[in-house]
C-alpha positions, -999 to +999 in steps of 0.1 A: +207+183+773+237+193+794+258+173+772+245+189+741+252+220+758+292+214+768+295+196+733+288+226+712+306+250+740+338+228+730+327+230+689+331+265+696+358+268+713+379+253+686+364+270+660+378+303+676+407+287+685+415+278+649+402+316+634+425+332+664+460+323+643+463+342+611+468+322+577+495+330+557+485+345+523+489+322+489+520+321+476+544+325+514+572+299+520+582+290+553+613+314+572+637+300+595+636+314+627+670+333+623+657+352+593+628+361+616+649+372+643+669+390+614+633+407+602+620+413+634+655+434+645+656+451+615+623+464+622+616+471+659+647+480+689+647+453+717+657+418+720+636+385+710+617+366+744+608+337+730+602+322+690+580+295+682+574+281+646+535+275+632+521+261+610+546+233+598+573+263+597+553+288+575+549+312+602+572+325+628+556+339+664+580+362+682+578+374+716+600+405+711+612+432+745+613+465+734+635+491+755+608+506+774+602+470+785+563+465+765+567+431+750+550+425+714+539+397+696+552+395+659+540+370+631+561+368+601+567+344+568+582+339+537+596+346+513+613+376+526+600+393+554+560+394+556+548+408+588+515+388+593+505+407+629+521+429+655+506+431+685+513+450+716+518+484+737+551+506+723+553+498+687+556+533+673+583+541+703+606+510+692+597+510+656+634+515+629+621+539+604+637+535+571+659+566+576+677+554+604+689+525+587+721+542+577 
């Protein structure tokens, strides 16, 4: 019984494990991490932590500083610059409005 018990606690495990990273929609193309670095400071004011490619280079995972010092977690893809998830404290503060591009 016990092992009945930790086999489906590992079953579910993964299963959550697997829903946790987002899949890209139909139709994205993978993005080299310097276009996602490119993306990600054309969007938000810091400085990248860390970059780590997923899913056989479809999806880019950014750990990005912002000023203040919060740290996000950005998800892009392909083609162009798809922001799958942004996660974290001080998005709004370190966000590049459209305006301020010039």
């Amino acid at each position: 019984m016990r092992r009945l018990v930790i086999l489906f606690g590992l079953i579910g495990m993964a299963a959550l494990a697997a829903l946790a990273e987002p899949v890209p929609p139909p139709g994205t193309s993978p993005l080299t991490p310097e276009a996602a670095l490119a993306c990600a400071a054309a969007r938000y004011r810091g400085e990248a932590l860390r970059i780590e490619e997923r899913q056989s280079g479809r999806v880019q995972e950014l750990r990005w500083r912002t000023p203040a010092g919060n740290v996000l977690e950005i998800r892009l893809t392909g083609p162009g610059c798809l922001f799958l998830e942004v996660r974290g404290v001080g998005q709004i503060e370190a966000r590049i409005l459209p305006e301020e591009d010039s």
